[in-house]
C-alpha positions, 0 to 999 in steps of 0.5 A: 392460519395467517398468524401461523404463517407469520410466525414460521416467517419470523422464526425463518427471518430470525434463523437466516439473522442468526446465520448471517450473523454466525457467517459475518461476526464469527470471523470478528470475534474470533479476532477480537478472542485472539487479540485478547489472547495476544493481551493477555500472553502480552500482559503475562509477559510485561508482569513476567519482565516487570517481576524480574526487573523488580528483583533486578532493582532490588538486588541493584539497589542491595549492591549498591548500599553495600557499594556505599557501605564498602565506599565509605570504609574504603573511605576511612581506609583512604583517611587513616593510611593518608594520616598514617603516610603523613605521620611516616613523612614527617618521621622520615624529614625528621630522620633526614634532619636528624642524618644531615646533622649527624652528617655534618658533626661527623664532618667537622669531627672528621676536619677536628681529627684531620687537623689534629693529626696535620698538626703531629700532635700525638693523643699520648701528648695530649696530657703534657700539653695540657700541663704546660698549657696550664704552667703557661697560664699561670706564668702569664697570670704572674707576669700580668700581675707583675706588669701591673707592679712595673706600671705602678712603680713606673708611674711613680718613678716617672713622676720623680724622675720629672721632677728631679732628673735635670741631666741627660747623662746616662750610666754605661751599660755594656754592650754585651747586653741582649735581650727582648721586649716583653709587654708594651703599653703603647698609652704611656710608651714604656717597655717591659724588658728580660733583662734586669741587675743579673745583665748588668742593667742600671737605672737611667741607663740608655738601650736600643730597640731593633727589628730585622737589624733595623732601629725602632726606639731609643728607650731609658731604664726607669726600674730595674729588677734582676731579671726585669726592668721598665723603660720609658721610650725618650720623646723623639726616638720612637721611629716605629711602633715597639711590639713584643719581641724586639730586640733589645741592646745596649746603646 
């Protein structure tokens, strides 16, 4: 009867543990269960968030290997239009070089025509003054051989003359005689002269030399030919230097 008793009284005790752990722990499980719901709803939404930033990520990372991949060709781009824009710069300073000298050619052709028609010269005249310029270098090559004709015999005569000529008696010449200096050889100081034989003119025979109505030389005739003769200034009468084109009288 006893151990009956006790058994119902620890059946009791064990009913009331139950209930007041029922009344106390529920309320603590219940928090503990919606703690883990608010986990578990936490964690669904971190991997959620986490998923999808992955897939940001990704999709970041695909553009920014395609960014890449378009910065390199905007890179080689950049390179071949620089090297393409310096080719057409220095084409361009080689045009201008190019423009400034045909500038300046067109200038001095400009000047070139500019002169020649300042100079009344007409293009039909071009022909007979190249013609006359060739007669007239022909002329002075004959007349540059024929100095060196005079310059020989004058060398020669001049000789003689030291040696033989002991009088200072000079023919007459007439006073009509004109004429003009044509070559001056200011080393041996004789005169080429335009008048010879055809003027009158004879060896040793005395001439003046003028400029501007003043006198310039006294000069004796060495050689004379028909229309040239040589002269020698005399020592003491070369008051001035005798040029080309003087005035050439008899004394």
């Amino acid at each position: 009867m006893l151990l009956r008793i006790s058994v119902i009284l620890a059946i009791l005790a064990g009913l009331g543990v139950i209930g007041v752990g029922q009344f106390v722990l529920r309320p603590q499980i219940e928090e503990i269960r919606d703690t883990r719901d608010k986990n578990k709803q936490g964690w669904d939404k971190t991997t959620t968030e986490l998923n999808k930033t992955k897939g940001t990520l990704k999709a970041t990372s695909e553009d920014l290997a395609k960014t890449r991949s378009t910065l390199e060709d905007t890179k080689g781009a950049l390179a071949a239009t620089t090297a393409k824009f310096e080719n057409e710069q220095k084409r361009a300073n080689g045009l201008q070089e190019d423009k400034n000298r045909l500038s300046a050619s067109l200038k001095a052709a400009q000047d070139d025509l500019a002169a020649w028609t300042n100079s009344g010269v007409k293009v039909t005249e071009i022909p007979a003054l190249l013609g006359e310029n060739k007669d007239l270098k022909s002329k002075n090559e004959a007349l540059q051989a024929e100095v060196k004709v005079f310059v020989t015999k004058a060398d020669r005569l001049q000789k003689r003359l030291d040696e033989i000529l002991k009088s200072d008696e000079a023919p007459p010449i007439p006073h009509t005689v004109r004429g003009k200096v044509l070559v001056v050889d200011p080393k041996w100081d004789f005169l080429v002269l335009d008048v010879g034989t055809k003027n009158e003119v004879v060896t040793r025979g005395i001439l003046l030399i003028s400029r501007n109505g003043e006198l310039i030389a006294k000069v004796r005739v060495m050689d004379v030919q028909e229309q040239r003769s040589i002269a020698n200034i005399m020592p003491g009468w070369k008051i001035k230097d005798v040029m080309e084109g003087d005035l050439v009288m008899a004394y």
